[in-house]
C-alpha positions, 0 to 999 in steps of 0.5 A, a space after each residue: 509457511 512454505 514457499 511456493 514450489 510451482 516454477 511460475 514467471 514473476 511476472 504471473 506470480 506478482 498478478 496472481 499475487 495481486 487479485 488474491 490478496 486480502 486485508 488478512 495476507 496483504 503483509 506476506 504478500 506485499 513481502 513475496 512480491 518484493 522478493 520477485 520484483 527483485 529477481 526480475 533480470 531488467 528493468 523492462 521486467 520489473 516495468 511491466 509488474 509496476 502497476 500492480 505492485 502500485 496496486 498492492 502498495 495502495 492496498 496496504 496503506 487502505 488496510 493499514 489501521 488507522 493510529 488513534 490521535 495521541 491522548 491529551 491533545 485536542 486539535 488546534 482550532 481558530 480563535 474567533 475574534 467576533 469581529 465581522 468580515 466587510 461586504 464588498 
């Protein structure tokens, strides 16, 4: 895939990156908005994109798949002794 060649700010990109993004891009975008974040000049820059590169992060570990338990372990569960909490 080639780069982007409109100049655009950071800044701009980052946003347009972050409502475009979809389950099937969100790897190579969440890539180029890191490549940006780290461009950006100072840390009153890079400030202003945090909530979206919050967002983009947010939206990665939804989209993520979910791993499957291990097979052949079961999880551990409580063992009942049948002895009866007291009322007070």
């Amino acid at each position: 895939m080639s780069k982007m060649l409109t100049m655009l700010d950071p800044f701009e990109e980052i946003k347009r990156i972050y409502f475009s993004t979809t389950k099937q891009t969100i790897e190579r975008d969440l890539a180029r908005a890191m490549e940006l974040l780290t461009q950006m000049p100072t840390d009153e820059a890079r400030q202003r994109v945090a909530g979206y590169m919050h967002g983009l992060s947010d939206l990665q570990r939804e989209w993520k798949p979910k791993k499957k338990a291990a097979q052949g372990t079961k999880p551990q569960s409580r063992k009942h002794d049948g002895a009866k909490k007291r009322q007070p």
